[in-house]
ROMIGU-533721 format. One record per atom (N, C-alpha, C): residue in one letter; x, y, z; atom name. Coordinates in steps of 0.1 Angstrom, whole numbers, always signed. Layout:
<sites>
<"A",<X,Y,Z>,"CA"> ...
</sites>
This chain:
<sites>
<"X",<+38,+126,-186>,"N"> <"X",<+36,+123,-172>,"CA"> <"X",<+49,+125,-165>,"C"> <"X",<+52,+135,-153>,"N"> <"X",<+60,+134,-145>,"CA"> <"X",<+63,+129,-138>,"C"> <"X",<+74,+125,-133>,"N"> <"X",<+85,+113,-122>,"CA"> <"X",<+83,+126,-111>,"C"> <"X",<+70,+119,-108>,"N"> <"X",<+65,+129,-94>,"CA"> <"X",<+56,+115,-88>,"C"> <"X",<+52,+115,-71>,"N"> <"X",<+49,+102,-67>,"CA"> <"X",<+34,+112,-53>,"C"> <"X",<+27,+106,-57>,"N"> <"X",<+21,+106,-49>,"CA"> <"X",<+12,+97,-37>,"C"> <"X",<+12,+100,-28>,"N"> <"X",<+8,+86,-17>,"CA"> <"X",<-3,+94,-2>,"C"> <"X",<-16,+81,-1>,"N"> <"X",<-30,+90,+6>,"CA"> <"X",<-23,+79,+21>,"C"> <"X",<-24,+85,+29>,"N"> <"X",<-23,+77,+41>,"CA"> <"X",<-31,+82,+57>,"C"> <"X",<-45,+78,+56>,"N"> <"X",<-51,+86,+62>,"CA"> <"X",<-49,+77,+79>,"C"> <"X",<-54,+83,+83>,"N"> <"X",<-49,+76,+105>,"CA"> <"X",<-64,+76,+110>,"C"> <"X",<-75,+67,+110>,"N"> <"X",<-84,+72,+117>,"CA"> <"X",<-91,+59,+129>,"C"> <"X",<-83,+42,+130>,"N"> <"X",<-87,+32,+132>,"CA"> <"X",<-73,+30,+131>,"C"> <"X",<-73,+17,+140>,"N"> <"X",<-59,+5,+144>,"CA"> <"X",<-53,+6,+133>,"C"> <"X",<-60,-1,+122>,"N"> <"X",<-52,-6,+109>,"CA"> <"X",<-40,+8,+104>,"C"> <"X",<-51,+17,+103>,"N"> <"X",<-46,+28,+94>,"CA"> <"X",<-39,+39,+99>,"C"> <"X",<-39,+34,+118>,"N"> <"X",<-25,+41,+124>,"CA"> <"X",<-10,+32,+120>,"C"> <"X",<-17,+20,+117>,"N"> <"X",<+0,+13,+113>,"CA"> <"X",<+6,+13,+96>,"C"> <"X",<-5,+14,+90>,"N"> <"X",<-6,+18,+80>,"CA"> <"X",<+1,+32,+77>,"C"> <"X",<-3,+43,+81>,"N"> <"X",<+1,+55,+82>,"CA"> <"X",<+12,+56,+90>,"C"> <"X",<+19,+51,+95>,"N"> <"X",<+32,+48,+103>,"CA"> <"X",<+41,+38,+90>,"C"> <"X",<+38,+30,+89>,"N"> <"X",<+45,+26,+73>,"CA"> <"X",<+46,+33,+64>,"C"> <"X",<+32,+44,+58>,"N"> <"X",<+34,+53,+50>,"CA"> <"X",<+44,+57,+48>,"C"> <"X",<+49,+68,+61>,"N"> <"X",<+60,+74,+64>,"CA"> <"X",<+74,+72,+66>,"C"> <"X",<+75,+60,+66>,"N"> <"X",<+88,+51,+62>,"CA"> <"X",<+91,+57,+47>,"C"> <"X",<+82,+49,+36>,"N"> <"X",<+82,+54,+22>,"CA"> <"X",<+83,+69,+18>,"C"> <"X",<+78,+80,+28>,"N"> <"X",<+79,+95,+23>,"CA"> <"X",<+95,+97,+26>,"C"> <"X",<+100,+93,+39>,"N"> <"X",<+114,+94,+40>,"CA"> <"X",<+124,+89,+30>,"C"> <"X",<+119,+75,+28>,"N"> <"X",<+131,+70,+20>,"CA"> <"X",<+128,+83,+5>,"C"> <"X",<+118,+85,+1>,"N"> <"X",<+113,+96,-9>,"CA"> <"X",<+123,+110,-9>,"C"> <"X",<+119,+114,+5>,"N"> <"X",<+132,+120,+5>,"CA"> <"X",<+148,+122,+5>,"C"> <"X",<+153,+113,+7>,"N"> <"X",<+165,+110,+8>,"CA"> <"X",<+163,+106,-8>,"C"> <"X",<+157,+100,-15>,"N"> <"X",<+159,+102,-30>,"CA"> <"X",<+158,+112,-39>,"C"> <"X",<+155,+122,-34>,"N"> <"X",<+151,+134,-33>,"CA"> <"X",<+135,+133,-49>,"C"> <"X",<+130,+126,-43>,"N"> <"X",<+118,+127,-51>,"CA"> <"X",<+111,+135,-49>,"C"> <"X",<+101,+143,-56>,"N"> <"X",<+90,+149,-58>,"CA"> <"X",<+79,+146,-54>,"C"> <"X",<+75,+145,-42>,"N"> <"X",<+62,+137,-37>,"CA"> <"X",<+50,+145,-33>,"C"> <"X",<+39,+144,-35>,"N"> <"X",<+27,+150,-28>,"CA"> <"X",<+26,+136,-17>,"C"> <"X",<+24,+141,-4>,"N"> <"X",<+17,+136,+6>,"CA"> <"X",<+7,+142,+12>,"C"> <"X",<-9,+128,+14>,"N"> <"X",<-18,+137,+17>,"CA"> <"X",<-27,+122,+31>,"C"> <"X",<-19,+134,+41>,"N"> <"X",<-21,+123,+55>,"CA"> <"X",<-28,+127,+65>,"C"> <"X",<-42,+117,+71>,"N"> <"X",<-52,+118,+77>,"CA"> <"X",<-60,+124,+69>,"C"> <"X",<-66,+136,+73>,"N"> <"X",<-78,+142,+69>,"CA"> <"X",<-79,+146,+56>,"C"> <"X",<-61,+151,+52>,"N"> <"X",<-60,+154,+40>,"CA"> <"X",<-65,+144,+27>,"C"> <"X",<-62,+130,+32>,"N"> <"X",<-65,+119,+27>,"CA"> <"X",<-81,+120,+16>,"C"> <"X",<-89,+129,+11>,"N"> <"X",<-105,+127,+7>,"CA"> <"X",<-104,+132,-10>,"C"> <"X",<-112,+125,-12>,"N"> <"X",<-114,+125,-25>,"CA"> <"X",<-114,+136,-35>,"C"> <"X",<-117,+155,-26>,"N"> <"X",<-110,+163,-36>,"CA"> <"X",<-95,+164,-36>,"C"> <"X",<-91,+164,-26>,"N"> <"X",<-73,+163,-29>,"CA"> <"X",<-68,+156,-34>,"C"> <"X",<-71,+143,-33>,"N"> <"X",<-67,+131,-42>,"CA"> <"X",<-70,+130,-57>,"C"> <"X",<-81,+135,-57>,"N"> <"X",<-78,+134,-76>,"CA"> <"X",<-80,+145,-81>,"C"> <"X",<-76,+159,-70>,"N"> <"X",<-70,+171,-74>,"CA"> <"X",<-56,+171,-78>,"C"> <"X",<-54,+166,-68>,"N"> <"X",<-36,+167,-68>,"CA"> <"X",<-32,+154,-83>,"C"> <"X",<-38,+141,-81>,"N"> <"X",<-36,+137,-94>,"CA"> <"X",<-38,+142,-107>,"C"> <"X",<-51,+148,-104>,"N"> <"X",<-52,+159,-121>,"CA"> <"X",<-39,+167,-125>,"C"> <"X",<-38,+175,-110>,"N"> <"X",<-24,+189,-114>,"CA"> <"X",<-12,+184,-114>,"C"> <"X",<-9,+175,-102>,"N"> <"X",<+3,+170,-104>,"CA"> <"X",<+8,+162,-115>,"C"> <"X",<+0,+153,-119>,"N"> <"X",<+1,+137,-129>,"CA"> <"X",<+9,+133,-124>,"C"> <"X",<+13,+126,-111>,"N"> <"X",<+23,+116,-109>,"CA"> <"X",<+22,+108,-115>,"C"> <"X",<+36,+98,-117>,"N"> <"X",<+36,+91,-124>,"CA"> <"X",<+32,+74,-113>,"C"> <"X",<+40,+76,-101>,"N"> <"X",<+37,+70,-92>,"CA"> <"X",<+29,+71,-79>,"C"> <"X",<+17,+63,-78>,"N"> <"X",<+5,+66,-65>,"CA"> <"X",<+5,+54,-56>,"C"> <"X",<+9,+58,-46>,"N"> <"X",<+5,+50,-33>,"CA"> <"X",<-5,+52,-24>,"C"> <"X",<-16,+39,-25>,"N"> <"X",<-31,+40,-13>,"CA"> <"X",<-20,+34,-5>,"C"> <"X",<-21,+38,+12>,"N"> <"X",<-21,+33,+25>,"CA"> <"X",<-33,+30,+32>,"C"> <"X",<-40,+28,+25>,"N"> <"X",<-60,+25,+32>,"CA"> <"X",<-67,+17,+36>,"C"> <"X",<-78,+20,+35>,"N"> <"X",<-88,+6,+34>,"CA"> <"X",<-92,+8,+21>,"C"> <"X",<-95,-4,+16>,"N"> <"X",<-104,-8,+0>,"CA"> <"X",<-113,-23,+1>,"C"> <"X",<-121,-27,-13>,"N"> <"X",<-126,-32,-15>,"CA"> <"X",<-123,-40,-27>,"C"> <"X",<-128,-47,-35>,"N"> <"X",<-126,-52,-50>,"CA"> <"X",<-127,-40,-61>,"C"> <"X",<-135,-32,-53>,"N"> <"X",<-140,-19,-65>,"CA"> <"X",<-137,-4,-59>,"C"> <"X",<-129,-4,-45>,"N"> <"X",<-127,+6,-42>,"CA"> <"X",<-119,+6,-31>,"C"> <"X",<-113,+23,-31>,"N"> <"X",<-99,+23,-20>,"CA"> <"X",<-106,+37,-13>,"C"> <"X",<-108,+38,-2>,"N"> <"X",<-114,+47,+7>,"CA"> <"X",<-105,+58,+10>,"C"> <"X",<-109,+66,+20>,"N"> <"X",<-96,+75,+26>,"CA"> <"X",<-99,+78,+42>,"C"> <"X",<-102,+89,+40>,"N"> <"X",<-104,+94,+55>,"CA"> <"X",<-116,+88,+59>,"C"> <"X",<-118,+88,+73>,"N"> <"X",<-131,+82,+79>,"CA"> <"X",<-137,+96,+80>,"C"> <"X",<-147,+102,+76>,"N"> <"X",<-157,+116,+83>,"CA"> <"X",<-169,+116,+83>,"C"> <"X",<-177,+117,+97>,"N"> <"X",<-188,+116,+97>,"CA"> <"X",<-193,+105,+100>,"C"> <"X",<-187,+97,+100>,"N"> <"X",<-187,+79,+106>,"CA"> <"X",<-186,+76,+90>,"C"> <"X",<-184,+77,+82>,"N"> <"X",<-182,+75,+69>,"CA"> <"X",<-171,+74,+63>,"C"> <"X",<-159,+60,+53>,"N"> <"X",<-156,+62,+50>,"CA"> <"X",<-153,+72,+35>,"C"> <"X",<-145,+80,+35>,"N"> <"X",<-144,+87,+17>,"CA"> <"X",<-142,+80,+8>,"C"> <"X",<-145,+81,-3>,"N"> <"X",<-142,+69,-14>,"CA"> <"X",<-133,+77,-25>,"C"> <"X",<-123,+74,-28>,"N"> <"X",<-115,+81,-27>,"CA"> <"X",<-113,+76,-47>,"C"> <"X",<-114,+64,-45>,"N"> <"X",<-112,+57,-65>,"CA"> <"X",<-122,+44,-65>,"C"> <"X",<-132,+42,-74>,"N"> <"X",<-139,+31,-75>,"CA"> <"X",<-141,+31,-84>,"C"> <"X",<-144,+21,-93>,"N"> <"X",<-144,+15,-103>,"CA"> <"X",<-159,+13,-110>,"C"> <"X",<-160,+19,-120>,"N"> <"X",<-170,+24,-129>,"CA"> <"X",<-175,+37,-120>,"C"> <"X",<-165,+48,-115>,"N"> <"X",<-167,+60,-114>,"CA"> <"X",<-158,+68,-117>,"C"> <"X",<-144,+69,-115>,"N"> <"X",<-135,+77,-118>,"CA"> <"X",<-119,+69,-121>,"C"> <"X",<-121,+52,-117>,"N"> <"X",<-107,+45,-119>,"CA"> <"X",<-103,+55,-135>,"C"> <"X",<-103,+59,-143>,"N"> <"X",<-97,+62,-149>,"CA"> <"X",<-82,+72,-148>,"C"> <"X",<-87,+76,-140>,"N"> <"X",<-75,+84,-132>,"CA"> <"X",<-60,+78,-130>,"C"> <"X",<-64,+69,-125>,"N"> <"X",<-46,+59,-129>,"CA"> <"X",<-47,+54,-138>,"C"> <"X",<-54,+56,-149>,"N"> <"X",<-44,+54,-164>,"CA"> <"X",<-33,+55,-162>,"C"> <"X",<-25,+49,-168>,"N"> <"X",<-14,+50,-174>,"CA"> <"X",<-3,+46,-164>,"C"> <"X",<-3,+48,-149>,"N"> <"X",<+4,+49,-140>,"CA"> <"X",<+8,+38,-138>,"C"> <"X",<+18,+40,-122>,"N"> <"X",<+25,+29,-120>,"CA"> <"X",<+15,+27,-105>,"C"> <"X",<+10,+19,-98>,"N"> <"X",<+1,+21,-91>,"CA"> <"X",<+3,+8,-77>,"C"> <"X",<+4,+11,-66>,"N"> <"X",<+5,+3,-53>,"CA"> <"X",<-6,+8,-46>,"C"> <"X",<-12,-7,-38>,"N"> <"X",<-20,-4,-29>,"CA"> <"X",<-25,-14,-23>,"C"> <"X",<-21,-12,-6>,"N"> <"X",<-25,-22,+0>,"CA"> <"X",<-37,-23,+6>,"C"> <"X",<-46,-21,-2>,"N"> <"X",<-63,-17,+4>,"CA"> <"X",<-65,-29,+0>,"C"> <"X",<-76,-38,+6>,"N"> <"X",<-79,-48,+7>,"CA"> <"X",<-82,-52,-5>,"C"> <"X",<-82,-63,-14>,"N"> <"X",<-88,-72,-23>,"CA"> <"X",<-90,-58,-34>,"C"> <"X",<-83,-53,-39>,"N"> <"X",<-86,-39,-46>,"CA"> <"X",<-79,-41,-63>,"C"> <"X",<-75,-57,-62>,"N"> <"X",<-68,-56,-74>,"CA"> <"X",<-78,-66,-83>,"C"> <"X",<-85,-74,-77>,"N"> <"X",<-97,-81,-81>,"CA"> <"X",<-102,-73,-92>,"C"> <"X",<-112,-57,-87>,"N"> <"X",<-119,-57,-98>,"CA"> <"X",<-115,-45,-106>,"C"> <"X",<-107,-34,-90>,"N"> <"X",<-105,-23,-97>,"CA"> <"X",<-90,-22,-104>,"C"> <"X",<-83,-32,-99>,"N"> <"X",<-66,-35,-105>,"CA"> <"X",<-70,-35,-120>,"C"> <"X",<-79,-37,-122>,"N"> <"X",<-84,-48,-136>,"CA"> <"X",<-92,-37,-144>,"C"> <"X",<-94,-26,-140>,"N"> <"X",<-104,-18,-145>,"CA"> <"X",<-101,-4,-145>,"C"> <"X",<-90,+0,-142>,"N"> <"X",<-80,+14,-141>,"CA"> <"X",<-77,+16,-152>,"C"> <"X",<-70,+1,-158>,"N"> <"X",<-59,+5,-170>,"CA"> <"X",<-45,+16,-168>,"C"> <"X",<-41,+11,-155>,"N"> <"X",<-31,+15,-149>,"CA"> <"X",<-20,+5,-156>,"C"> <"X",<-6,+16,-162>,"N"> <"X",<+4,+11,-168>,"CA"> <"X",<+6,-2,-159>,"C"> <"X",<+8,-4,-143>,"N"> <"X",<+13,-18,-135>,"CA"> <"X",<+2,-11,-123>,"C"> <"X",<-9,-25,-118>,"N"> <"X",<-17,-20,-107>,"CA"> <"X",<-10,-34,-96>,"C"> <"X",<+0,-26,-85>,"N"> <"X",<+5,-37,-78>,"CA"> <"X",<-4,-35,-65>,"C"> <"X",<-10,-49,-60>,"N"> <"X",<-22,-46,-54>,"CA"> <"X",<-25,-62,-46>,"C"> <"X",<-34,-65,-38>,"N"> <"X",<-37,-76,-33>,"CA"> <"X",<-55,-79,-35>,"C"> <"X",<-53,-91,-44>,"N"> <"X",<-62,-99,-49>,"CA"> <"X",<-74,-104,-42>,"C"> <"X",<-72,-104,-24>,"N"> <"X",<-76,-107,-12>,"CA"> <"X",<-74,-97,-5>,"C"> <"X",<-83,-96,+6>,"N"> <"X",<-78,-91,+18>,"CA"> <"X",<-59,-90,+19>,"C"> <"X",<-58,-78,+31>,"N"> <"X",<-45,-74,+34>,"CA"> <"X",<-45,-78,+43>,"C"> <"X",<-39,-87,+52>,"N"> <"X",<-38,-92,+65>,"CA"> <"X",<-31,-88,+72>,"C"> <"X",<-31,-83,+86>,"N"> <"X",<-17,-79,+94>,"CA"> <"X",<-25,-83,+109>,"C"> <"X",<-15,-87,+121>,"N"> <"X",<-19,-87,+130>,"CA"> <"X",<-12,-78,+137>,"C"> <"X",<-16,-71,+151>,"N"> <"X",<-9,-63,+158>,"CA"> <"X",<-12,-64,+173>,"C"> <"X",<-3,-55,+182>,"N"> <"X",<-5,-51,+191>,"CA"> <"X",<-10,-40,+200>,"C"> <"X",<-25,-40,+204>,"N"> <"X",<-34,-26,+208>,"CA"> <"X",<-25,-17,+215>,"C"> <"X",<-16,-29,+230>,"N"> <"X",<-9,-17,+231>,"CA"> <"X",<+4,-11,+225>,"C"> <"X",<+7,-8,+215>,"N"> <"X",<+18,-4,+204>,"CA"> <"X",<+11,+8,+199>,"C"> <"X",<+2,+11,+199>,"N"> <"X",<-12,+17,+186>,"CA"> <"X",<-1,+32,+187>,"C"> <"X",<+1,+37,+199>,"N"> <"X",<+9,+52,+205>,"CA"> <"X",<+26,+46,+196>,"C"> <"X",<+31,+37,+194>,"N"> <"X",<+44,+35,+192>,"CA"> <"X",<+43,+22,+178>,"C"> <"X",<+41,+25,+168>,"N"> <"X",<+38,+13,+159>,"CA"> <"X",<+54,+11,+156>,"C"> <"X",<+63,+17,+157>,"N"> <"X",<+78,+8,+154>,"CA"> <"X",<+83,-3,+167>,"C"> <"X",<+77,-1,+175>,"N"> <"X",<+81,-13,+185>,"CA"> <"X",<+66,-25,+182>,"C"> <"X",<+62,-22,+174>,"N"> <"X",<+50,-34,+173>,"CA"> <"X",<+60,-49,+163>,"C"> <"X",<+59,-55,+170>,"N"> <"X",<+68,-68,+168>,"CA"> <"X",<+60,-76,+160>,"C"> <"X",<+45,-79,+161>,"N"> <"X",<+34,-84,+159>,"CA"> <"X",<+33,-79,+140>,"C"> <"X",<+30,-64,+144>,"N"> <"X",<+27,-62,+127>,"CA"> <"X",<+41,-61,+120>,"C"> <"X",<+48,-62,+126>,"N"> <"X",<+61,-56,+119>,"CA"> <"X",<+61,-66,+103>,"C"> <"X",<+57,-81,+108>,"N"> <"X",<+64,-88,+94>,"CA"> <"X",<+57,-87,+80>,"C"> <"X",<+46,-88,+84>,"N"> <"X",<+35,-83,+70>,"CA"> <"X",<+40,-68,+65>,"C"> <"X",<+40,-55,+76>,"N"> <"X",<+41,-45,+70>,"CA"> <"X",<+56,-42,+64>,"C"> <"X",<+67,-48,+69>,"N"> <"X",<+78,-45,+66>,"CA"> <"X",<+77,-52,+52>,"C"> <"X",<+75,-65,+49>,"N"> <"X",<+72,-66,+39>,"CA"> <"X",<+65,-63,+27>,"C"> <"X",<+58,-57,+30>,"N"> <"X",<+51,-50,+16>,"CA"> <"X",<+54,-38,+14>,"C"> <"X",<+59,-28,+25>,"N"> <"X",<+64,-14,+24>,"CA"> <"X",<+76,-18,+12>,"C"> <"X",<+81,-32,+10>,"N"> <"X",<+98,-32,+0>,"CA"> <"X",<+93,-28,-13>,"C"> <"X",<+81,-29,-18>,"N"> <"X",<+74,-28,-31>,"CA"> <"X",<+76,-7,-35>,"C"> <"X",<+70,-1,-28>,"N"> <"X",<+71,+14,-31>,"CA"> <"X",<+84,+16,-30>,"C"> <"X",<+92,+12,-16>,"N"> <"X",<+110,+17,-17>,"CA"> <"X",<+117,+10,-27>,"C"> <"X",<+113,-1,-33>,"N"> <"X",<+124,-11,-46>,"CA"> <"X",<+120,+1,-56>,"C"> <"X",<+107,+2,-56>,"N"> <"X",<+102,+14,-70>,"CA"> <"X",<+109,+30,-69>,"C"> <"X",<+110,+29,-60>,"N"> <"X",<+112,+46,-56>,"CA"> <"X",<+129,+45,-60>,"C"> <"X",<+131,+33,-53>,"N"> <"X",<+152,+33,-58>,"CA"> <"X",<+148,+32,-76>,"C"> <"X",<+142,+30,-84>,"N"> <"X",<+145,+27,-96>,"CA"> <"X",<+141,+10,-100>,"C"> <"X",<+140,+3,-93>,"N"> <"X",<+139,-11,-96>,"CA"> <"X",<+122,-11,-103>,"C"> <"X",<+121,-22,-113>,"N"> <"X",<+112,-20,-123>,"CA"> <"X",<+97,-28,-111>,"C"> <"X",<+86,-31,-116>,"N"> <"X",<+77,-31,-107>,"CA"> <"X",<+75,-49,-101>,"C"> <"X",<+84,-56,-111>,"N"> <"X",<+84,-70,-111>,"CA"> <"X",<+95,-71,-101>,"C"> <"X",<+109,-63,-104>,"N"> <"X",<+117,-64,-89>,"CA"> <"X",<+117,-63,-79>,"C"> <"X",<+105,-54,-79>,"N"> <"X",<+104,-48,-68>,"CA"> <"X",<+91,-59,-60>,"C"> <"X",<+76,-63,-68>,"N"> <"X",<+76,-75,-62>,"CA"> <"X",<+85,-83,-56>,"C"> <"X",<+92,-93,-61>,"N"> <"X",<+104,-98,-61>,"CA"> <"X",<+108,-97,-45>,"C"> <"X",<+110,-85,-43>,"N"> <"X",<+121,-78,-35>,"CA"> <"X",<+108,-83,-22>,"C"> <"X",<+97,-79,-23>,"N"> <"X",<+85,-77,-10>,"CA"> <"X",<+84,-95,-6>,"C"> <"X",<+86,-104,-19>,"N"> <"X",<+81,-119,-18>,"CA"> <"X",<+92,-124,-9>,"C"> <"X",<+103,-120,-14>,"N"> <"X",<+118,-128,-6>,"CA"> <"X",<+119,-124,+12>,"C"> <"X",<+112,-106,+13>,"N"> <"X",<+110,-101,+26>,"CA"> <"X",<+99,-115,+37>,"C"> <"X",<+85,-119,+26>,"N"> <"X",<+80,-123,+30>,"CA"> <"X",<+84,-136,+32>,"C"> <"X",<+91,-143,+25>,"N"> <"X",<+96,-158,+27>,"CA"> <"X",<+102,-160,+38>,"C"> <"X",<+115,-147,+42>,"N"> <"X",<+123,-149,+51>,"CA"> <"X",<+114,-148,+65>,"C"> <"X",<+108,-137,+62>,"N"> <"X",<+94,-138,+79>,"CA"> <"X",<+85,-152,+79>,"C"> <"X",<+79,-155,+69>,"N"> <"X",<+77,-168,+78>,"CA"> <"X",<+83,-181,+79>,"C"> <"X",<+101,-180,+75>,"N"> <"X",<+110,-189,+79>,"CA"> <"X",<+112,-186,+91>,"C"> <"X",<+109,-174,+98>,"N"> <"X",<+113,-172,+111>,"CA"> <"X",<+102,-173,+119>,"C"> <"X",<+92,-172,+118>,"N"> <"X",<+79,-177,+125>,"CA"> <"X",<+78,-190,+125>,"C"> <"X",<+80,-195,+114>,"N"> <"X",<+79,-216,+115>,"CA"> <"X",<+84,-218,+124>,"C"> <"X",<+99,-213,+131>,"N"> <"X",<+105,-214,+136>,"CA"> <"X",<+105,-209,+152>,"C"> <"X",<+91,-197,+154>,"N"> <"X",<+92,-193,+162>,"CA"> <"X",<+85,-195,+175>,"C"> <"X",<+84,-194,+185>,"N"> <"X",<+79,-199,+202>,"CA"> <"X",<+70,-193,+204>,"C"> <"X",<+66,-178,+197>,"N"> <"X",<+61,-170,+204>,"CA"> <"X",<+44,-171,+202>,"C"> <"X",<+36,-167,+210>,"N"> <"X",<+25,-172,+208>,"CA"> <"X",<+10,-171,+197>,"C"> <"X",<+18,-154,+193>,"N"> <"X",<+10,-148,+181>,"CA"> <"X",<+18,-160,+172>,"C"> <"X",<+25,-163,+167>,"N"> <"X",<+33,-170,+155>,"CA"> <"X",<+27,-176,+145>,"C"> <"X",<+20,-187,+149>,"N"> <"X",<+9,-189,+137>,"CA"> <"X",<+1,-184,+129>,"C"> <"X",<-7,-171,+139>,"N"> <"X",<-15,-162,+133>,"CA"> <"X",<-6,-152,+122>,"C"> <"X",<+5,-150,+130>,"N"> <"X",<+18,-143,+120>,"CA"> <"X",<+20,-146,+109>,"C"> <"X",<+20,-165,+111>,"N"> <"X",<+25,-171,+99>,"CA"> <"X",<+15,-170,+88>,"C"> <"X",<+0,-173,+98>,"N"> <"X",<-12,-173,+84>,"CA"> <"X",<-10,-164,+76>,"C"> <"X",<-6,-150,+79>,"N"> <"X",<-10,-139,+72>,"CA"> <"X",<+0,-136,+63>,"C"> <"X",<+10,-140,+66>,"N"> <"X",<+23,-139,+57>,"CA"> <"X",<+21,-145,+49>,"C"> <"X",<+21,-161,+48>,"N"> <"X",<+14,-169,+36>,"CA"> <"X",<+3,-165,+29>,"C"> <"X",<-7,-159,+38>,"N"> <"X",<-19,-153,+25>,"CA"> <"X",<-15,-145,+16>,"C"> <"X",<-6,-127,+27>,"N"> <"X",<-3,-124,+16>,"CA"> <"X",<+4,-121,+2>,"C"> <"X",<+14,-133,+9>,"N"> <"X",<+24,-138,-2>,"CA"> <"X",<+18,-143,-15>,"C"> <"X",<+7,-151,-16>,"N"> <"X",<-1,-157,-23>,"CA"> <"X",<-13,-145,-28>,"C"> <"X",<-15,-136,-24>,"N"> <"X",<-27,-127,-29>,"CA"> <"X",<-21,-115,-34>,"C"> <"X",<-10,-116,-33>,"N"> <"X",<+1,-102,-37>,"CA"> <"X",<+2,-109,-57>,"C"> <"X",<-2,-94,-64>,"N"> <"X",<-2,-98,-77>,"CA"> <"X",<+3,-87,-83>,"C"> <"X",<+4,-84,-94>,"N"> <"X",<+9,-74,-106>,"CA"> <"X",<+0,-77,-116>,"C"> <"X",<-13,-62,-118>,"N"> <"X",<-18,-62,-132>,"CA"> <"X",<-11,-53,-144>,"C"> <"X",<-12,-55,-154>,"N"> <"X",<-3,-45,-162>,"CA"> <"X",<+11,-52,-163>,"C"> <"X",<+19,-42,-166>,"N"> <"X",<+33,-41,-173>,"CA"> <"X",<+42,-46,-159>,"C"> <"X",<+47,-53,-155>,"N"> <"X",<+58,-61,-147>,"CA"> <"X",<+71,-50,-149>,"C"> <"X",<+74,-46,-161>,"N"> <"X",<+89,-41,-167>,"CA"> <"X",<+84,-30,-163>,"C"> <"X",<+72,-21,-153>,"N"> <"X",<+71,-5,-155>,"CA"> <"X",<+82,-1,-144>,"C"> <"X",<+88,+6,-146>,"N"> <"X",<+93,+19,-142>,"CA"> <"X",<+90,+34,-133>,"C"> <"X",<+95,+37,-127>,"N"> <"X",<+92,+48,-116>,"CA"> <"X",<+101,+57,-128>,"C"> 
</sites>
């Protein structure tokens, strides 16, 4: 398997413009490491590219930016339909072996568990973020989503620098502790709702597999 990374970040709804605005954080820092990456954003996001490009390529490292379920991580919306992109008792086999992130909702419940992915770093619950509608055109001035997403984006860039998959947790939990020390603290009137989600997903953020894996 090659120290090649691949990451689906499709744009087609609120979430998954901020989502796909995070993505792109992680391709950059990619770059500047000068890693090897397939990126496959918006439309490109569907299920033959995705586990085309995993067949040919074999990354060793895969990033969903999506929506998911317990049993599945979606992609593009087409047709009014989301794509199903990896689900569990149909193709999870595909991340064998890998090193695997994904903040699709509640996706480590059944499919984290059912890959047999070397480390499935994933959320056991829902992915919580709040935001601001009007930001949707500018998601780096969104103040609202910033503390959820800046914190879990630490997990692919700790991996991408080399740090092992448990550091790199590590690295996303400390992100999240310090945001809602500063929400406890803060006046503003989303704050609580900020705070809830930071707490949840501090708490629903898990590691299946190997902790010691490696990018």
């Amino acid at each position: 398997m090659s120290k090649k990374m691949l990451i689906g970040r499709p744009k087609y709804d609120d979430i998954t413009i901020h989502l796909h605005y995070w993505g792109s954080a992680i391709i950059s820092y990619a770059k500047k490491r000068a890693v090897d990456f397939c990126d496959l954003p918006e439309s490109k996001c569907n299920r033959k590219s995705d586990i085309g490009h995993i067949t040919k390529l074999d990354p060793k490292f895969v990033v969903f930016h999506s929506h998911g379920d317990e049993r599945t991580i979606y992609g593009h919306k087409t047709n009014s339909e989301e794509e199903v992109l990896i689900r569990a008792g149909e193709n999870e086999d595909i991340l064998k072996g890998r090193v695997v992130y994904s903040i699709s909702c509640a996706s480590s419940k059944i499919l984290g568990r059912a890959c047999s992915a070397q480390a499935f770093i994933g959320y056991k619950e829902d992915f919580i973020f709040y935001y601001m509608p009007t930001r949707l055109a500018r998601p780096s001035t969104d103040r609202v989503a910033k503390p959820c997403l800046e914190s879990t984006t630490q997990i692919p860039l700790a991996i991408i620098k080399g740090n092992s998959v448990e550091n790199a947790v590590g690295k996303a939990k400390s992100f999240y502790i310090n945001h809602i020390r500063q929400q406890i603290g803060s006046k503003e009137l989303e704050a609580p709702y900020i705070l809830q989600a930071l707490i949840d997903n501090f708490h629903n953020l898990e590691v299946i597999g190997d902790e010691k894996a490696v990018f």
